[in-house]
C-alpha positions in Angstrom: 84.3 110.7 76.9 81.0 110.3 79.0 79.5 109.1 75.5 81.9 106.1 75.9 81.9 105.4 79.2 77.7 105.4 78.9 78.0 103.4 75.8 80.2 101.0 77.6 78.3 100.7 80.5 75.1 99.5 78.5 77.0 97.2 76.6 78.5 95.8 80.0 75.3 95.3 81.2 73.6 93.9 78.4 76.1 91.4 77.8 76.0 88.3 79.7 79.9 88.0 80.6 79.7 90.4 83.3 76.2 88.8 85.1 78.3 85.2 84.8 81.0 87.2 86.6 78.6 88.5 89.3 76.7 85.4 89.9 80.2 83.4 90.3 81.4 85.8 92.9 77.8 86.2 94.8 77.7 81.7 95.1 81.5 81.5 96.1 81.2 84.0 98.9 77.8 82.0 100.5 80.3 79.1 99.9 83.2 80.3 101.6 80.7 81.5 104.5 79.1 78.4 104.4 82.2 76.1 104.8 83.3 77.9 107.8 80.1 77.8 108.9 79.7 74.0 108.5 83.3 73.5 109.6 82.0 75.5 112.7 79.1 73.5 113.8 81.3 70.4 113.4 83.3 71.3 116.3 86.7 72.1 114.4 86.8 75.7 116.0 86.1 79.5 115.5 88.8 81.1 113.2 90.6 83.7 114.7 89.5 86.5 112.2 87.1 86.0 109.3 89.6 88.5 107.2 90.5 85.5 105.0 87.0 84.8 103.4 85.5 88.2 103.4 88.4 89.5 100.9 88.9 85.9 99.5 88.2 86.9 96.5 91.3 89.2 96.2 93.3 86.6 95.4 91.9 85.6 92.2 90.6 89.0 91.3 93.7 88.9 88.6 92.2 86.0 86.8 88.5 87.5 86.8 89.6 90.6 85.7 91.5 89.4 82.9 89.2 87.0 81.6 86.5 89.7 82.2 88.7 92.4 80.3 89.5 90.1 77.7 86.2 89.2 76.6 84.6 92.7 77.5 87.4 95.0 75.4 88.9 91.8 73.3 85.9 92.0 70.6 86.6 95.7 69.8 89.2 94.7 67.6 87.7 92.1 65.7 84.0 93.8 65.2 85.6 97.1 64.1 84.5 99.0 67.3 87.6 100.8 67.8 88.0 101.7 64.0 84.6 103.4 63.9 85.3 104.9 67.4 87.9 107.1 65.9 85.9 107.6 62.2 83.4 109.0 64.2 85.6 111.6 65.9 86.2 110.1 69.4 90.2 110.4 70.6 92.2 108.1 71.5 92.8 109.1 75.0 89.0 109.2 75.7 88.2 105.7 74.2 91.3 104.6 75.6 90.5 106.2 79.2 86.7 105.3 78.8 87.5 101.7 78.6 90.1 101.4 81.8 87.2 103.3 83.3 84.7 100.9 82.7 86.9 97.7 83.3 87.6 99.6 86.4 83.6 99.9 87.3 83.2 96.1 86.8 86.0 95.2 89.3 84.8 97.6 92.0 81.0 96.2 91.2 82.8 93.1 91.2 84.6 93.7 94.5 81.2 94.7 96.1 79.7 91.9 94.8 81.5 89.4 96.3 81.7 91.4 99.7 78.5 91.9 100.2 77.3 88.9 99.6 80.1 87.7 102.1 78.6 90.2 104.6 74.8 89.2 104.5 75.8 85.5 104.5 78.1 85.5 107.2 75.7 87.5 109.1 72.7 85.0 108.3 74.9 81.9 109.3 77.1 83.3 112.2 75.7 86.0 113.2 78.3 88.9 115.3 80.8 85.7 115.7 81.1 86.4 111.4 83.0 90.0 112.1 85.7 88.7 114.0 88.8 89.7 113.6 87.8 92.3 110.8 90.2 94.9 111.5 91.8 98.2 109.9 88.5 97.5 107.4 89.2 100.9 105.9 93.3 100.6 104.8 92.2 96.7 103.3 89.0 98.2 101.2 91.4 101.2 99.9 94.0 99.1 99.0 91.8 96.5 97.7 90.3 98.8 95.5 94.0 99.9 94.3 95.0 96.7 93.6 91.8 96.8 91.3 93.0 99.5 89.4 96.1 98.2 89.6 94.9 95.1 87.3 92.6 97.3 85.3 95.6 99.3 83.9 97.4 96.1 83.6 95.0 94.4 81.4 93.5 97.6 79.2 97.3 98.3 78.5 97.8 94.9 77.5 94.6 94.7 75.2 94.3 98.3 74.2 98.1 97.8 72.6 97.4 94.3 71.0 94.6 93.4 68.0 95.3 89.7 68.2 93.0 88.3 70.5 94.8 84.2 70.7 97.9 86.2 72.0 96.1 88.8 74.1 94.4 85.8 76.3 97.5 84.2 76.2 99.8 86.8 77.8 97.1 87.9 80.0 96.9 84.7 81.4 100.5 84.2 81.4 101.0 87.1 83.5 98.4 86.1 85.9 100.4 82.8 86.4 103.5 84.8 87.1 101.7 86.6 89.5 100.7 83.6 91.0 104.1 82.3 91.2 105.9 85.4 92.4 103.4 85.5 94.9 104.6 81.9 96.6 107.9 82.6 96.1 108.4 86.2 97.5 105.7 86.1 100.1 107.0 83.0 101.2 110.6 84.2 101.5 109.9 87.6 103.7 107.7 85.6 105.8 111.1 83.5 107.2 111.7 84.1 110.1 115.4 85.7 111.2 115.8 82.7 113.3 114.1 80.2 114.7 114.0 76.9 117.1 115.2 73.4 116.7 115.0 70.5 118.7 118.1 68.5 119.0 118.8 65.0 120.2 122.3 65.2 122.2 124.9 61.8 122.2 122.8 60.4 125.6 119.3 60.9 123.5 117.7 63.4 125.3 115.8 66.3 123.3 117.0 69.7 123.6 115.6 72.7 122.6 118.0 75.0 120.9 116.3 78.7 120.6 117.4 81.7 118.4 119.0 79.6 115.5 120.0 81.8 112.8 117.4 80.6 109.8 119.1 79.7 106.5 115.7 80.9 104.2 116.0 84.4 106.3 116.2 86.2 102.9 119.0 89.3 103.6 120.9 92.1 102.1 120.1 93.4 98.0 117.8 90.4 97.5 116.0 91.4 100.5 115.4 95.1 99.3 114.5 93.9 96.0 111.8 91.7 97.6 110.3 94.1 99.3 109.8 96.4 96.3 108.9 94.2 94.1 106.3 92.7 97.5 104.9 96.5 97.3 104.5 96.9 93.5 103.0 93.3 92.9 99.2 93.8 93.3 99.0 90.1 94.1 101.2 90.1 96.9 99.3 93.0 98.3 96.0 90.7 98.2 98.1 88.3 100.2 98.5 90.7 102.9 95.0 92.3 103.2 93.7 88.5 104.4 96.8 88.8 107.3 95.6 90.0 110.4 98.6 90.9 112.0 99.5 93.6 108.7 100.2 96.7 109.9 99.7 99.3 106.9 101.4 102.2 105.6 101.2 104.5 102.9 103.9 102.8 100.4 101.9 100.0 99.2 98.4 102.2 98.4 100.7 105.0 97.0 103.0 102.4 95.0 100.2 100.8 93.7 98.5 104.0 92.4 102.2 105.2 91.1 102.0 102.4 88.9 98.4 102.2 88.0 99.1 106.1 86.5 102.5 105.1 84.9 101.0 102.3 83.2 97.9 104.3 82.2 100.3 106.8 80.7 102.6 104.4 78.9 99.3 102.9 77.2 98.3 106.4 76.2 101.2 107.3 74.9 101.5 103.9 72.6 98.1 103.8 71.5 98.1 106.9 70.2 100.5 105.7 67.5 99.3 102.5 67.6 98.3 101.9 63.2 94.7 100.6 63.2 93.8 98.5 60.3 
């Protein structure tokens, strides 16, 4: 397997997808650092934390690591790659493992990318007043690194199992727009409140503050549990939260997210080992 994983690392870095990639990330983290900056020296305030543009990039790291797996692993079906993978003697679990491996490697170098980019900018612009607020930095890199994998099993699975690239991109991307959209509407929901205040005008018009109102949205019983699982399995909810200061982490979300990473690794395995290709 270290045959595959070297030749797909010199093909990665030969090619010119994943350099486009890298120099994307690398300008929008000086410009996320910059805005703040500017936004700064305007007089519209110091943010409370910084956590929101140094792992920025987590929330679209499901659209570049699709687009990045697609074009990386999409062109081994249509040049023949995979086909003279396995006439050479290769097996299927190693070229299948090599290449989650190596779409892997490109998010974490991706990941790195953008961060430290963020890192020397902020630090160029702001100074120490760039590293507030950066706390628990250790739980956010593990899990942002899981949520990494997360997408890398995702997408190898999708395009390891599928030799027609029009409908590989499009249920790749498809999938990312779920994501997207599950995102808004479960994040959203289990951030109601239980309840909540309302001002009130009584019959002789004065204003009154009612507190402790029972909140309508407050999302309870089985929808509830099935929010929070599904809020802890979706790796794009889990980006949401590493950009939250207030999250306080636990080991369900890194261990859910690995859980799945593995069970999706070995449901590709299994299919792609019967997988007839032509």
């Amino acid at each position: 397997m270290r045959k595959l994983i070297h030749a797909n690392f010199v093909r990665m870095v030969r090619g010119k997808i994943f350099w486009i990639i890298e120099a994307a990330l690398a300008g929008y983290a000086v410009f996320a650092y910059a805005s703040v900056a500017g936004n700064i020296k305007r007089g519209l305030g110091i943010p409370d934390s910084f956590l929101f543009v140094f792992f920025n990039e987590m929330l679209a790291m499901g659209a570049v690591m699709a687009l990045f797996t697609i074009l990386f692993l999409g062109v081994e079906y249509s040049n023949g790659v995979i086909r003279n993978k396995i006439s050479t003697g290769h097996r299927r679990r190693d070229i299948y493992l090599a290449n989650l491996v190596t779409c892997y490697t490109a998010g974490v170098i991706q990941f790195l990318t953008y961060s430290l980019t963020a890192l020397l900018t902020g630090w160029l612009l702001l100074g120490e007043t760039a590293l507030i607020g950066l706390n628990q930095m250790s739980w956010r890199i593990v899990c942002s690194l899981l949520i990494i994998l997360c997408y890398a099993a995702v997408f190898t699975l999708i395009i390891m199992l599928d030799d027609h690239g029009m409908r590989v991109t499009a249920v790749s991307f498809v999938l990312v727009l779920a994501f997207f959209i599950l995102v808004m509407q479960i994040f959203g929901d289990l951030s109601e409140p239980e309840v909540r205040s309302r001002t009130v005008t009584s019959q002789e018009g004065e204003v009154q503050i009612e507190e402790a109102v029972p909140n309508p949205r407050y999302v309870t019983g089985t929808k509830r549990v099935v929010y929070e699982w599904l809020d802890t399995f979706l790796p794009a909810d889990q980006a949401m939260y590493i950009l939250l200061p207030e999250t306080e982490y636990t080991l369900k979300a890194p261990l859910c997210l690995l859980g799945e990473s593995i069970v999706l690794t070995a449901f590709g395995l299994y299919f792609f080992k019967r997988k007839d290709i032509r």
